[in-house]
C-alpha positions in Angstrom: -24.4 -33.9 -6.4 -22.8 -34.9 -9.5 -18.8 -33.2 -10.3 -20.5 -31.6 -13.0 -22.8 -29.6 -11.0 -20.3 -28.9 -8.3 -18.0 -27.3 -10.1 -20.3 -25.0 -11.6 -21.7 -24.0 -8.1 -18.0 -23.4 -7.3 -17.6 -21.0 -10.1 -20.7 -19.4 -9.3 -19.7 -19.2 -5.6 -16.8 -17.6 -6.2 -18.4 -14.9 -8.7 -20.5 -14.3 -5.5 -18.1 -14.3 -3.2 -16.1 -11.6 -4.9 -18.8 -9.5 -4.7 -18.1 -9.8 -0.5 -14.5 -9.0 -0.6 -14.4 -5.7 -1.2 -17.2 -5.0 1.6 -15.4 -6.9 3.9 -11.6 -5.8 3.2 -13.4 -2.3 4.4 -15.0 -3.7 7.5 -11.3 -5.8 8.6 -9.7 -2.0 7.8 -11.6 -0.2 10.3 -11.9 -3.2 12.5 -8.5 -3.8 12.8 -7.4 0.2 13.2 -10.3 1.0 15.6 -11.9 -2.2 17.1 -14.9 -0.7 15.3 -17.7 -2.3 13.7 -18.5 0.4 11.5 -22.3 -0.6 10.2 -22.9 2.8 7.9 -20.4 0.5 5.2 -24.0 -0.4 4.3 -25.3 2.5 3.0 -22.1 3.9 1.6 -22.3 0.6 -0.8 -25.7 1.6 -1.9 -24.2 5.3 -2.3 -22.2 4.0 -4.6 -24.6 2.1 -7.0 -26.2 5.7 -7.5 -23.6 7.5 -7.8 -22.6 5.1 -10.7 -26.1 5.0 -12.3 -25.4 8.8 -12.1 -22.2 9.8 -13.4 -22.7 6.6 -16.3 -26.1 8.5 -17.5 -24.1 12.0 -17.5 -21.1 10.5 -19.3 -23.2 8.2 -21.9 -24.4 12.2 -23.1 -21.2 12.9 -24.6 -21.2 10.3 -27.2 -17.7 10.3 -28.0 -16.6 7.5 -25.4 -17.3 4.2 -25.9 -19.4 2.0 -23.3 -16.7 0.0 -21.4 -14.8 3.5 -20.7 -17.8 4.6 -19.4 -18.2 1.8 -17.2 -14.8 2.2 -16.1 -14.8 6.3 -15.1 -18.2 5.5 -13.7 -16.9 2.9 -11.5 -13.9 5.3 -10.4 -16.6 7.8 -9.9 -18.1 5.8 -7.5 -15.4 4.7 -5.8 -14.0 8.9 -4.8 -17.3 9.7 -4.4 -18.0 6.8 -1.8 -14.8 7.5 -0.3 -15.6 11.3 0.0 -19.1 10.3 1.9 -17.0 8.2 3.8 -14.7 11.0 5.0 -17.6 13.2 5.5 -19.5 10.6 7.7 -16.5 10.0 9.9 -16.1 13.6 10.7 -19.7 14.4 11.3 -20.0 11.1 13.2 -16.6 9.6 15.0 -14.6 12.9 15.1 -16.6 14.5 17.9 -16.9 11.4 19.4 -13.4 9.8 18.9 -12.4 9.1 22.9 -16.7 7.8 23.6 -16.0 3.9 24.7 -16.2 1.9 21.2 -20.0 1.0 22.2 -20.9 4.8 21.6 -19.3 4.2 18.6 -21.0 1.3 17.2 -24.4 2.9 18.0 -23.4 5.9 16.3 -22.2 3.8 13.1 -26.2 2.2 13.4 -27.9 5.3 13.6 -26.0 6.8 10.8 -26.7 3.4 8.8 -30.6 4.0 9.7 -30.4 8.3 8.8 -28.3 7.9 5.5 -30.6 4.7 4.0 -33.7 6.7 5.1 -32.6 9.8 3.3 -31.7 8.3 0.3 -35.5 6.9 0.2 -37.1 9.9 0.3 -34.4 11.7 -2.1 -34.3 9.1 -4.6 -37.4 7.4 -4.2 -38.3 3.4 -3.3 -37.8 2.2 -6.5 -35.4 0.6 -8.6 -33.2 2.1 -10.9 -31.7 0.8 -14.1 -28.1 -0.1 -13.6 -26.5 0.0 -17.5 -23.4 -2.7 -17.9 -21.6 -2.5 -20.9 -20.1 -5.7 -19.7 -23.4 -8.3 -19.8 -22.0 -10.1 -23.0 -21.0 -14.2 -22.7 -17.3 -14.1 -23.0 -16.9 -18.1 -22.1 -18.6 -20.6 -20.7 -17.0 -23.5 -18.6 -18.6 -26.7 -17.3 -22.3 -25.2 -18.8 -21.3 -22.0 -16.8 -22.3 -19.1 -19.1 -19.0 -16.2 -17.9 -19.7 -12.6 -18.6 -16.9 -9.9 -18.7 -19.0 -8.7 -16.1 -18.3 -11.6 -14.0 -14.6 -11.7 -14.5 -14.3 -7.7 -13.8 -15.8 -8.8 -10.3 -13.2 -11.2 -9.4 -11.0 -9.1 -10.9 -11.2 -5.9 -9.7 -12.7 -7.5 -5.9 -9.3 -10.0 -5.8 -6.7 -7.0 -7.9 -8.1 -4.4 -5.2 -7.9 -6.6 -1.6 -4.1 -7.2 -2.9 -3.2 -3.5 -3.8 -4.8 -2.5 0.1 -2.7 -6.0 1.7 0.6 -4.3 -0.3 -0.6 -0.4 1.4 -0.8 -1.8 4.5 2.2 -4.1 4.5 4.9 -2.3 2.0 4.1 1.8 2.4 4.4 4.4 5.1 0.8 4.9 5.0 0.8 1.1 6.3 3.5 1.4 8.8 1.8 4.7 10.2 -1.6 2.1 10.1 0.1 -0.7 11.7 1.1 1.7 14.9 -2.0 3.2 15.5 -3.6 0.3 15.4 -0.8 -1.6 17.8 -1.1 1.7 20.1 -2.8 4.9 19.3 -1.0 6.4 22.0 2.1 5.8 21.9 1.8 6.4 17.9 0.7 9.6 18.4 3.8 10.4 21.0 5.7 9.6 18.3 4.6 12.0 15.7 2.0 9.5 14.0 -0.8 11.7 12.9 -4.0 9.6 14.2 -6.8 11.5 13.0 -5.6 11.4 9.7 -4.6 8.2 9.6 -7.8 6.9 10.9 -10.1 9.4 8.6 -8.2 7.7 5.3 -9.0 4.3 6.6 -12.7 5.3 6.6 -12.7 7.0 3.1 -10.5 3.9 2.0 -13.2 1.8 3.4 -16.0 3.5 2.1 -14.4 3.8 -1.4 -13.8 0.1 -1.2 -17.9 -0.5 -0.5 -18.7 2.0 -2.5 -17.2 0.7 -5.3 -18.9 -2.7 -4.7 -22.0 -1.8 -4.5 -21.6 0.2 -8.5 -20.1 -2.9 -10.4 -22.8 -5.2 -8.4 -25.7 -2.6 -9.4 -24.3 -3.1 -12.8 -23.9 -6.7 -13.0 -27.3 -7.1 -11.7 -29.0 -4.3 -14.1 -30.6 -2.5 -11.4 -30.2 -0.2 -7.9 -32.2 0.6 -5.1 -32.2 2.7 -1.7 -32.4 -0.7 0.2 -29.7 -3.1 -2.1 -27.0 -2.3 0.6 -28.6 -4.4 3.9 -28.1 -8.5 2.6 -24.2 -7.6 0.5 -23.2 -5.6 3.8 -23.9 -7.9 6.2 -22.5 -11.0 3.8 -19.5 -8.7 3.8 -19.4 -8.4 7.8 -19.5 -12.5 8.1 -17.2 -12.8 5.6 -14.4 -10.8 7.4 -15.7 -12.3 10.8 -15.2 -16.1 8.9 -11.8 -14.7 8.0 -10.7 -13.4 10.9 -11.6 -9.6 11.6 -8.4 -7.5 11.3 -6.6 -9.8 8.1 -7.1 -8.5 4.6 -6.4 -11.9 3.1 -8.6 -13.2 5.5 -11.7 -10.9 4.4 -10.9 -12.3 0.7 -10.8 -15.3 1.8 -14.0 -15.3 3.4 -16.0 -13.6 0.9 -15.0 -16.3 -1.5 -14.9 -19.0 1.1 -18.7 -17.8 2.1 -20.2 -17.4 -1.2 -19.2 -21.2 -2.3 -20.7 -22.1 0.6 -24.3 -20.3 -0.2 -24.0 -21.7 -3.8 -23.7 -25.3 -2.8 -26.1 -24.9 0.3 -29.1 -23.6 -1.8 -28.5 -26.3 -4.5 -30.4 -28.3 -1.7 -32.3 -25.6 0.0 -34.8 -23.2 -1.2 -32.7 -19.9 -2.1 -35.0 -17.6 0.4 -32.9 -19.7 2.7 -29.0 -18.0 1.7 -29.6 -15.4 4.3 -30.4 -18.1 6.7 -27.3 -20.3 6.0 -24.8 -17.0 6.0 -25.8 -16.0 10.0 -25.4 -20.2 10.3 -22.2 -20.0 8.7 -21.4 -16.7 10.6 -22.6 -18.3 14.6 -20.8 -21.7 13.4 -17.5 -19.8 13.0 -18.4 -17.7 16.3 -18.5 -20.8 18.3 -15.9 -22.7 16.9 -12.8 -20.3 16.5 -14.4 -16.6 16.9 -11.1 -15.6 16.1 -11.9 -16.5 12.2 -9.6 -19.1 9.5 -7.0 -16.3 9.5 -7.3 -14.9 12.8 -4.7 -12.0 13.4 -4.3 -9.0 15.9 -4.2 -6.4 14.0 -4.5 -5.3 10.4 -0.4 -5.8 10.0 -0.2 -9.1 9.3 -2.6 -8.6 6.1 
């Protein structure tokens, strides 16, 4: 492989990594409050690609506001909305269930990944949507890389956002109140913490988080469907496992970490293999140091 070529698998590795950050900064959150794998992060990124496609068609009626603004208030839309299905799915779901062993948990979090995925198939239909990006056009290209504002608002916004949730958990009360349930729920809640609360704006956080990837990937890629949420989620879950499950920096570390890696690997392989490579990547790490590169207890040391 010539330099040439690897850099611009690099680049384009780390365009596709970002797109895994913000997936698995959500999954290390709950993880590291909860010990939860929590699985319906699928759907709720595939929530928010509609709820973009949405809110951008409403907004694009007006006429008045030009096409990056929309792109930006759809993109927040998503990102409340997903957070507000998040909310709602942890109190249907882990609420009543909150003192089951963390198995019941994780099969609840599957069965709500299988009920919300099949409803949005029958309410919206099997077929793809068109996505609208305001942000398609070439702004540079490096090393024969074509870059699109497109690309850049991913590692933006995937990089900017991991930070702002590493400075929330590390630098606010929110984070302190975090940092003790997820130390000790109990003794936390002895001491005035409020642990439902705390632990039902981690989920919407989360959900927001996924939510908000799945809207600007839907956009980048022109296009949503009820199904887009499966291969980004579970990229997202081996990159916070190959970061170490629990670290925020460790999540974006993976998702950039992971997506270089596809890039190079199917420069030699057929692409039909990435999904094959990630679980290698993911059982390779799991052998070696199952702990991840940035292994960590809990979510406090971000």
């Amino acid at each position: 492989m010539s330099a040439r070529l690897l850099v611009q698998e690099v680049i384009l590795g780390l365009i596709t990594g970002s797109t895994y950050v913000l997936v698995a900064v959500g999954f290390t959150l709950i993880y590291g409050v909860m010990r939860l794998i929590n699985f319906a992060q699928l759907t709720i990124y595939t929530m928010g690609a509609f709820i973009y496609v949405g809110m951008y068609s409403l907004l694009q009626t007006t006429h008045f506001l030009p096409g990056v603004a929309v792109y930006v208030l759809a993109a927040i839309a998503a990102f409340a909305g997903s957070a507000a299905v998040g909310l709602v799915l942890a109190a249907g779901t882990w609420y009543p269930i909150r003192r089951a062993p963390n198995f019941a948990l994780l099969v609840a979090s599957l069965a709500t990944l299988i009920l919300t995925e099949d409803l949005i198939e029958l309410v919206i239909a099997a077929i793809p949507q068109a996505a609208p990006n305001p942000l398609s056009g070439d702004i540079a290209t490096i090393v024969g890389v074509r870059i699109t504002a497109s690309d850049v608002a991913l590692l933006v916004v995937g990089i900017g956002l991991s930070a702002l949730v590493a400075l929330l958990v590390t630098r606010t009360r929110f984070g302190l109140a975090l940092r003790a349930v997820a130390d000790n729920s109990t003794s936390a809640s002895l001491m005035g913490v409020p642990y439902t609360r705390i632990v039902l704006l981690t989920f919407a956080i989360a959900a927001g988080l996924a939510g908000l990837a799945g809207a600007m990937v839907g956009a980048h890629y022109g296009s949503v469907i009820y199904d887009m949420g499966i291969n980004p989620g579970l990229f997202g879950f081996t990159a916070a496992v190959l970061g170490g499950m629990g670290n925020v920096w460790g999540a974006v570390v993976g998702g950039l970490l992971l997506g270089v890696i596809s890039s190079l690997a199917i420069t030699v392989l057929p692409s039909a293999w990435q999904e094959a490579i990630t679980f290698a990547v993911l059982i390779l790490v799991l052998a070696i140091r199952p702990t991840g590169i940035l292994a960590t207890r809990t979510v406090d040391r971000a």
